[in-house]
N, C-alpha and C positions, 0 to 999 in steps of 0.2 A: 229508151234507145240504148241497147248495150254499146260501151265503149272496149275498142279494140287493145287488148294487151301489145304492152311493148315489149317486145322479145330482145336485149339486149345480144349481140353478135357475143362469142365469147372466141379468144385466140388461142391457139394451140402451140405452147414455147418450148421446146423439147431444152432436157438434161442431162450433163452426166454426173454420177457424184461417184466419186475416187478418194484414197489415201494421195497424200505428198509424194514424190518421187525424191531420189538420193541422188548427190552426186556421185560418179566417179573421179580418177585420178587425169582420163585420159578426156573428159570434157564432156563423153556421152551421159546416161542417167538411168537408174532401174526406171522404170515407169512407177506410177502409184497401181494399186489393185485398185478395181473397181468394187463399190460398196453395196451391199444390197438392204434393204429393208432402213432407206435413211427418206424420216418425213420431211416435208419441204412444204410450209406453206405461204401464198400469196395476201398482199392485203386486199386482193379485187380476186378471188375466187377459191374454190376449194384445195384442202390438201395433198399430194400427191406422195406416193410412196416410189423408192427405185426398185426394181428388180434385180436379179439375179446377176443382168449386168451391168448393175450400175443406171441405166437406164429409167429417164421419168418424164413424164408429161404434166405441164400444168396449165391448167385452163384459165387463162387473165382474160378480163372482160375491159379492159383499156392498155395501152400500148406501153405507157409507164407503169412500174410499180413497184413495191418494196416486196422482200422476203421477212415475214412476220417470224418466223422459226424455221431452224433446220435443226435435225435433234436425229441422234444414234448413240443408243446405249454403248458406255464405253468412249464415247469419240470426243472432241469439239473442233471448231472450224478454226483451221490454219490461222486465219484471220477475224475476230469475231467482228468485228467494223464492216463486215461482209452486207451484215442487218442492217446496217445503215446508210446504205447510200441506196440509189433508186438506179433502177435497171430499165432497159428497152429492148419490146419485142423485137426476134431478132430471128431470122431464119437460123441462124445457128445454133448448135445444142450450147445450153449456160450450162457450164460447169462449177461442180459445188464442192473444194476440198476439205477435204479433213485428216484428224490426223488422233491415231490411237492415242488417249490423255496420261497412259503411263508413259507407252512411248516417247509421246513430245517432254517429259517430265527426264526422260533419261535422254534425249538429246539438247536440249538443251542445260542441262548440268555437261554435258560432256564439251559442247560448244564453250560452255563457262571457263572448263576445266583446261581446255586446248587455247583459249585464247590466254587464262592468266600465267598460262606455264610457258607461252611463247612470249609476251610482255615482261615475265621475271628474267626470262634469257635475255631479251634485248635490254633492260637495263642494265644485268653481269657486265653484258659486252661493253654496254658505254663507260661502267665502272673502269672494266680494265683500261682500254682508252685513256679517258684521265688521267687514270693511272698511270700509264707509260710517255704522256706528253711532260707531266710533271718530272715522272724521273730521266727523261732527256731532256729537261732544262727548255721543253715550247713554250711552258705556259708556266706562269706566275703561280706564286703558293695560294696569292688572294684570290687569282682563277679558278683555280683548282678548288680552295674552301666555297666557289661562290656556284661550282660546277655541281659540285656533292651535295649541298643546300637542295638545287633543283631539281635531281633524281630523290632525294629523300623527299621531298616532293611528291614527286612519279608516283611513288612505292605507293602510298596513299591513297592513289588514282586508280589502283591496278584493280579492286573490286568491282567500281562502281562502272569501270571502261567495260568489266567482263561482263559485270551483267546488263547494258546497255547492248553490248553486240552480240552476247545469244539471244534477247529479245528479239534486237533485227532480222537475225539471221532466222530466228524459228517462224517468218510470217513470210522468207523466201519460195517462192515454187519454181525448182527448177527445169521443170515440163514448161514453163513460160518462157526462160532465157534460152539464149544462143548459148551454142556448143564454148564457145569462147569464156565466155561469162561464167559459167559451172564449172571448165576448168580451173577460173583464177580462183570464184569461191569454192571449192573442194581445198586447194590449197591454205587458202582461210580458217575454214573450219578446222583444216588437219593443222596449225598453229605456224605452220613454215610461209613466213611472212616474206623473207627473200625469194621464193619461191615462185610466191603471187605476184611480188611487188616487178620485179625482172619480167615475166607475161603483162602485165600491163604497160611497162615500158615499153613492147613492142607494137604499140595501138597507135602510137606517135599523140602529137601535141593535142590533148580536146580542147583546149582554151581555142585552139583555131576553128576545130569541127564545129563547138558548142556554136561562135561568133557566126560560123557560117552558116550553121543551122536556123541560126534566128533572123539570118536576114534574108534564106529563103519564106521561111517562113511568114516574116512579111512583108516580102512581096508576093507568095500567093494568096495572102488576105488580101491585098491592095490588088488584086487584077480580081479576084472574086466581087470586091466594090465596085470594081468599073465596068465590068460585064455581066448585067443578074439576070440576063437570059443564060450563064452560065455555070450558074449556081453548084449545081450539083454535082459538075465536074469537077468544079476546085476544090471543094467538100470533101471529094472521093481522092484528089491529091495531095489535101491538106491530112487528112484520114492515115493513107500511106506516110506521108510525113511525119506525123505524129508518131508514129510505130519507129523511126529511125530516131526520134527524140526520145524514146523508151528506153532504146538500147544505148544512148548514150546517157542518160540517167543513169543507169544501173551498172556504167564502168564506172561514172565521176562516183558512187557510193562505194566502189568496191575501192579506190583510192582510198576515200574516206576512212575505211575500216583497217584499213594497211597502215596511211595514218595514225590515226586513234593508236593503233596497239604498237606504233613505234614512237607516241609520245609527242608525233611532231605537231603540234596545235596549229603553228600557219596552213602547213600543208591540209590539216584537218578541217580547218574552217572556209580555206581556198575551195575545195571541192565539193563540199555544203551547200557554199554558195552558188558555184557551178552549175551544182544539179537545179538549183532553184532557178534560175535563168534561164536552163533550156525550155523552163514552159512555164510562162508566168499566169500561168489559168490552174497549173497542177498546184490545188490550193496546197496538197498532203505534203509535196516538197516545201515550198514554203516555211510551213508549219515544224515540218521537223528541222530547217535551218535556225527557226526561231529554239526549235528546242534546245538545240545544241550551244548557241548564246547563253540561252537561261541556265542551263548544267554547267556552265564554263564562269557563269557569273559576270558575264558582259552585258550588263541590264540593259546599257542605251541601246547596244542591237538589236536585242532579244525584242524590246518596247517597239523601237522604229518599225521591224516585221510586223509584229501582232497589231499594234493601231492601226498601219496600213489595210491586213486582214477586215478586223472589223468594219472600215470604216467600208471596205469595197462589201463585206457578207450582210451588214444592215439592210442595204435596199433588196439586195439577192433574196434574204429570210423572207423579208416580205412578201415579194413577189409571188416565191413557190419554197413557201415553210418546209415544206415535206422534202425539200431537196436540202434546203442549207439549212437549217435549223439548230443542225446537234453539231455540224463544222462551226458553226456559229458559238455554241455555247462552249466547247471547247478551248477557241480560242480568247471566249471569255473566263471561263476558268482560269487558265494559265497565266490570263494578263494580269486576273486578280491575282494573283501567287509572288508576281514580279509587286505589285506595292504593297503588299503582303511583309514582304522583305523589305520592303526599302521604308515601312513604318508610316507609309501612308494608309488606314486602317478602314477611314470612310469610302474610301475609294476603292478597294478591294470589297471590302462589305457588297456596295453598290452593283460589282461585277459579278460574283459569286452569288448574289441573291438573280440579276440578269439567268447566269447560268443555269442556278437551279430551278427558275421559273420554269426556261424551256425544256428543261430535261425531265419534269415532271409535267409536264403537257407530252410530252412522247413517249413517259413509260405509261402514263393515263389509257394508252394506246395498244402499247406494245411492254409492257410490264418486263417480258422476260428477257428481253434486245436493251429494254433503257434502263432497267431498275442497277442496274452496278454502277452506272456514270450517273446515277441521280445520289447513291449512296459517297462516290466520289466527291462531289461537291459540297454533299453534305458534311462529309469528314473535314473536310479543308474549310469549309465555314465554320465547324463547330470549333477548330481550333484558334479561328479568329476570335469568338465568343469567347474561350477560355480566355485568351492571352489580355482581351480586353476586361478578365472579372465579371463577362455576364454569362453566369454558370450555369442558370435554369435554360438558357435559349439554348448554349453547346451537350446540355445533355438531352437534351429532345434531339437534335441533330444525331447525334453519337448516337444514341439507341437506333434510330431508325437507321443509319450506316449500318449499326451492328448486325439487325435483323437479317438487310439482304446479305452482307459479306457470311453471313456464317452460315445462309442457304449454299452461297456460292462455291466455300470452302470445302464443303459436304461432297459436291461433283467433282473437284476439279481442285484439290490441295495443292497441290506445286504453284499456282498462280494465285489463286485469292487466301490463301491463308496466311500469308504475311501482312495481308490488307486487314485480314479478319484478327490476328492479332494487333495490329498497330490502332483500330478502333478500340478493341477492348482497354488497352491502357491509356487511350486516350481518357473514356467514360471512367476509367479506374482514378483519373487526376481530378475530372468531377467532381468523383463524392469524396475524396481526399479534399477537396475544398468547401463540402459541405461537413465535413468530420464523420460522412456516413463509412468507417472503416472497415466494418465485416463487407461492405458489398464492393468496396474499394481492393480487401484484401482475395476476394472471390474472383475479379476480373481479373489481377494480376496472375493468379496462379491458372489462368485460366490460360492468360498472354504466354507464362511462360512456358505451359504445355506445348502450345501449337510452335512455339519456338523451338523445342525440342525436339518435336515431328520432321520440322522442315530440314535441322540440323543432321539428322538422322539419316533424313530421306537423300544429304551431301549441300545440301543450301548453308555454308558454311558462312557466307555472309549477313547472317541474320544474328549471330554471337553475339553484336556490339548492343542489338534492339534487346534481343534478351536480357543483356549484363542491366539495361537501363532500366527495364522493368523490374529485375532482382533488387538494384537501388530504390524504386517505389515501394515495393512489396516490403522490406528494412523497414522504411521508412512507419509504413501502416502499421507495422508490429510492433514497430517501438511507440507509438500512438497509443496504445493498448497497452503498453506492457507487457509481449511477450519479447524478451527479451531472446529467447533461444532463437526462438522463429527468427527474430532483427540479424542475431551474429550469425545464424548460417546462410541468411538470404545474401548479407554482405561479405562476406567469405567468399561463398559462389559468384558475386559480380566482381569481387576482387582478384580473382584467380582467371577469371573472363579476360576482362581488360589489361593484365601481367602478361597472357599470351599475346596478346592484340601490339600492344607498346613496342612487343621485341620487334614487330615488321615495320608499324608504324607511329613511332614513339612521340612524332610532334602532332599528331590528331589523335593519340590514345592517352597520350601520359596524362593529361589534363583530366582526363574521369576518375583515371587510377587512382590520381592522388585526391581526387574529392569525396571518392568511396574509401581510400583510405582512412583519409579525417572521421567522415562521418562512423567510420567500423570503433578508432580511439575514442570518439565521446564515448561507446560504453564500457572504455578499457581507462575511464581517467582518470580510477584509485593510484594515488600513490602507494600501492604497494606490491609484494611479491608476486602474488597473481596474478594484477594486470599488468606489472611488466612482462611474465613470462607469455601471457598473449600476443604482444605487443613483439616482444621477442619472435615467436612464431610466426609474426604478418611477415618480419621484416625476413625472419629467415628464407621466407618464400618466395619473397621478391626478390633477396638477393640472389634465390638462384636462376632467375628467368631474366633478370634487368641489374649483372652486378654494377653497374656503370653508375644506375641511378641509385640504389640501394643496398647495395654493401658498406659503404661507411655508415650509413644509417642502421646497419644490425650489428655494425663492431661498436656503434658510441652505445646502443644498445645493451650488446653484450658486458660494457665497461660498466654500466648502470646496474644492473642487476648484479652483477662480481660483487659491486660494491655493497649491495644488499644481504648478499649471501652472507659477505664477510661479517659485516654488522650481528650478523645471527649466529656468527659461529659456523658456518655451512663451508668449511674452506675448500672440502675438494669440488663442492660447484663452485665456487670464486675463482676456484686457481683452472678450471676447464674452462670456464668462460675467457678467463682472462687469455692464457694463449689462445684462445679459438679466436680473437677479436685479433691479437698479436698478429696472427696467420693472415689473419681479411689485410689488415694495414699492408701489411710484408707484400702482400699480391699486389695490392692496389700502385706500392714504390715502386714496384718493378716498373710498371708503365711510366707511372707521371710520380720522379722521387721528390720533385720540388713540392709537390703540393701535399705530397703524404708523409713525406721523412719526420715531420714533427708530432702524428698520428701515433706512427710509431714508437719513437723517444716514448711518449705518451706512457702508449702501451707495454713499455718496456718499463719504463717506471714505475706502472702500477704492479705487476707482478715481479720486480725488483722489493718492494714495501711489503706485498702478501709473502713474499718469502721468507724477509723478516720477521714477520710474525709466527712463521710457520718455524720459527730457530735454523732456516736453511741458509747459513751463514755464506758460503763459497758460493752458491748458486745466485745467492741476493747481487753479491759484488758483482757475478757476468753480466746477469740481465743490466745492473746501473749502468756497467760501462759499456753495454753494447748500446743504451738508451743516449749514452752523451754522446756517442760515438757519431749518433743516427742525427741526432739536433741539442748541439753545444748549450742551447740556448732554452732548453728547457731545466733551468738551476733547480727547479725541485729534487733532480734527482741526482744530485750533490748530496741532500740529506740522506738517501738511501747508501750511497756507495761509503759516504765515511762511518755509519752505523753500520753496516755488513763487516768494514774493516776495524773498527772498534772491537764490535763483538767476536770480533776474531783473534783479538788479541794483539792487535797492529797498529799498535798508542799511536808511535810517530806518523805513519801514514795519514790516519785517522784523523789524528789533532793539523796536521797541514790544512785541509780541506776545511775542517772548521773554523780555523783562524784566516783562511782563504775568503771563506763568502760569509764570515759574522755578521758583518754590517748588513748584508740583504737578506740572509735566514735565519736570523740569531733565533727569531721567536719559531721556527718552523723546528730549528735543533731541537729545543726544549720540549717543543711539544710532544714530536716524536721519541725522547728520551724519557718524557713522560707515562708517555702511554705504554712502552718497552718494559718500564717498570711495575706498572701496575696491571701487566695480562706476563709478569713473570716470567720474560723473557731472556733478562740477561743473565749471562752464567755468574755464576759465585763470584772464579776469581776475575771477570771483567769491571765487580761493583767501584772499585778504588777507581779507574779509571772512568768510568762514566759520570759518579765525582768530579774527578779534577776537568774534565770537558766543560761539565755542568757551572762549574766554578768560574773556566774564565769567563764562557758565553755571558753569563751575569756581569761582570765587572762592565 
């Protein structure tokens, strides 16, 4: 008996696929072009291509489904999370954005570039501010030092705000928002925050809208339960509804972002929240309020969001895997991150292997949609592995991260190549802990290529990751004994972190000075050579950071003088010596309490080299400009009465002696010692350097 084939129905989902559209100033938008020759395929039928206008058909043989790939040379999708959520057939065309990949690589650096140059103007301003309350006597000095503390703070922030908000901003599509909303963002993006912030003002109160939104909201869930002969009505006004909670979502974020780049954290995290409340199903708000907790380091929020998450996506995964599954492992990633941090290590472990279970059941699937968030987990586990000493289990991780990031860096540098390097010197810490150091010293230079690239390409924010890896790379090579490769790898991070300090000196100084350390272990001869290196670090920093390190290249300079002199070398003794003279003299001008004896100092040592140099008249200025500076530095009592001796000025000379006998008698001697035997006193001075010598003894 032949059995009759089952002919599966197939549906017909029409598409379009476009570039992103621009804002304008005045609130309208260019549109996107339409794309032509961009593959689209289903996980329930075959692939589809667009046409000439953008235009495509896809044949799905069930009503839900996922997009397995969308793929155009050149392109990638606005959003790549596009892959991962499930779709329903829908008389309407699905539209599929994308977005040129050099393009989005130059808008958002420009995004980067407009937000932190409107963030460095609003802290100018608040600076001045301060400024002007203090010198009309509003606010206390200790206000004022506690005001300055918090923006030096800010300053700090101001990378990590930029590139948080041209991420956001580049997965915007302005062909989705109201006229309204592309006006305020165009002002955003263009970095004129008062601009934006004054058009939102005009929306009036959302904390009312939001409150009133939610309580229509359920009450048309509550009258959809109590009438289910009317199901599909309240579906279709709950539906409308929902689209009015969209557009107030997307003003509470445009707050958010106004916030963020004026620094105001209540107001930032108020509207976070905000959005999250207008629709407590939009798992994706949620999620990003919890992120914002986590980046801010408010763990008990950040925790309370995300437990809640899981506890409501467990039964969801279940149910229908293929809808919540990778929301799900997400937000088990992130939670493992939060005891990550807070040194709970089992517990993270336990999250992070959750995660990556499912996310390797989904790229099992779809490979080229999951494989970056399976290598994601894998990163962030391997480095649990590290930090806990089990090295063979975080370099199996780390290689397989590495594999996909450096397919992914290949398509699409501006976004995975700084993933692609931060695994390489992960795996590079690895075999530095197995002592494997050519393949440790290979991965580094490998990191700090792709550093280079991104820094080129205007990712300026990746300088500090560099400088870190430059500190590894040192390190390998002095493992080895190449000592050249160690000073110039440290050099480079040294010079890295000196530009970094001058913006932000309380989260850069701390590296600077540990690369400094670690550059003197291979400078820690005592002698000429390695002070004159040593001389050279400090001169460098003193010129990028005099604040921090200018005293430290004049006691420098003093050290080595002292060296020089030792060897006979006096016109480098006597250039070093004023050139140290000169740092002090700058430094008094600002703060003379703390420096005036620096300089005494320094006035006295080249006061004594001058002696030696038989420059009698010029010894005497330097001493008494020296007591002049700090009374209380008596060494240089012996300098001023030997200048006036050898000058032939008995009485003056013998005063000063018989002055401070009791505290320098043995300091006199010595120096009249040494006078004598580098034949320095003139002839007819010997009689009297005698009769000095004479009483000092009694």
């Amino acid at each position: 008996m032949a059995v009759p084939l089952t002919v599966m129905s197939q549906m017909r989902q029409k598409g379009i696929a476009r570039t992103v559209g621009k804002e304008t100033v005045g609130g309208s938008y260019v549109k996107g072009q339409r794309l032509q020759n961009v593959i689209i395929e289903p996980d329930c039928g075959n692939e589809a291509k667009s046409n000439s206008e953008g235009e495509f058909t896809l044949m799905v043989s069930r009503k839900n489904y996922f997009l397995k790939e969308i793929y155009k040379q050149g392109y990638k999708l606005i959003d790549p999370e596009v892959l991962t959520r499930q779709y329903y057939y829908s008389e309407n065309a699905h539209e599929i954005v994308m977005v040129n990949i050099a393009q989005s690589a130059e808008k958002r650096l420009a995004d980067m570039k407009a937000s932190r140059q409107a963030m460095q103007r609003e802290l100018r301003q608040k600076q001045s501010e301060i400024d002007r309350l203090l010198s009309e006597h509003k606010i206390s000095s200790e206000e004022y030092e506690r005001r300055c503390a918090e923006l030096s703070l800010a300053v700090e922030k101001i990378q990590s705000r930029a590139d948080e908000l041209a991420e956001k901003l580049s997965k915007l599509d302005p062909e989705v928002a109201t006229e309204f909303d592309n006006r305020v963002r165009w002002f955003i993006e263009q970095g004129q925050i008062k601009s934006a912030d004054s058009l939102l003002q005009t929306v009036g109160d959302l904390h009312n809208a939001v409150s009133e939104h939610c309580k229509k909201t359920a009450l048309l869930t509550s009258e959809m339960m109590k009438h289910p002969d009317q199901v599909e009505k309240y579906k279709r006004m709950l539906y409308s509804h929902k689209g009015q909670g969209g557009t107030l979502a997307m003003l509470c974020l445009d707050h958010y972002f106004i916030a963020r780049m004026c620094f105001d954290d209540i107001r930032a995290e108020d509207y976070i929240e905000l959005r999250a409340s207008v629709d407590t199903n939009e798992i994706s708000w949620q999620m990003d309020a919890a992120a914002y907790h986590l980046q801010e380091k408010n763990m008990k929020r950040a925790t309370e969001i995300y437990d809640r998450l899981i506890r409501r996506l467990k039964p969801l995964a279940v149910a229908e895997p293929s809808v919540y599954d990778f929301t799900l492992s997400t937000v088990l990633n992130n939670r493992a991150m939060i005891y990550n941090d807070c040194g709970q290590m089992q517990e993270a472990e336990q999250l992070y292997r959750e995660a990556l279970s499912i996310r390797q059941r989904l790229a099992m699937n779809n490979e080229k949609v999951f494989a970056p968030y399976v290598a994601q987990t894998q990163n962030n586990l391997g480095v649990l592995y590290l930090t806990t000493n089990k090295v063979k289990q975080a370099e199996k991780l780390f290689s397989g991260a590495l594999g996909v990031r450096r397919r992914l860096a290949e398509t699409d540098p501006a976004v995975y190549a700084a993933d692609k390097a931060a695994t390489q010197g992960n795996l590079a810490l690895v075999y530095a802990c197995m002592k494997q150091y050519d393949r440790d010293i290979m991965l580094c230079e490998e990191a700090v290529k792709t550093y280079n690239e991104l820094i080129q390409m205007g990712f300026e924010q990746y300088a500090a990751d560099r400088a870190s890896i430059l500190n590894n790379l040192a390190a390998a090579h002095r493992m080895q004994g190449n000592l050249q490769e160690c000073e110039r790898s440290w050099w480079d991070a040294l010079t890295t972190y000196s530009i970094l300090t001058q913006s932000s000196p309380k989260r850069y100084r701390p590296y600077l000075q540990s690369t400094l350390d670690n550059l003197f272990e291979i400078y820690d001869a005592d002698d000429i050579e390695c002070r004159e290196k040593r001389l050279a670090v400090y001169r460098q920093l003193a010129g990028n950071l005099p604040e921090y390190y200018a005293p430290e290249a004049a006691q420098m300079m003093n050290t080595l003088a002292d060296m020089y002199d030792k060897e006979g070398l006096s016109e480098k003794s006597d250039a070093l010596y004023k050139e140290s003279l000169a740092i002090y003299e700058q430094l008094a001008e600002k703060e003379q309490e703390k420096y005036k004896a620096y300089v005494a100092r320094a006035l006295g040592n080249i006061s004594y080299h001058l002696l030696l140099g038989k420059q009698f008249p010029e010894a005497e200025d330097y001493a008494r400009r020296g007591l002049a500076s700090d009374p209380q530095k008596r060494f240089i009592y012996a300098n001023l009465a030997a200048s006036l001796l050898l000058q032939g000025r008995f009485d003056e000379a013998m005063q000063i002696y018989d002055e401070h006998k009791d505290a320098l008698r043995q300091s006199f001697l010595d120096d009249l010692q040494t006078f004598r035997q580098r034949g320095i006193i003139p002839a007819e001075a010997m009689e009297q350097v005698g009769q000095v010598e004479e009483m000092l003894r009694k």
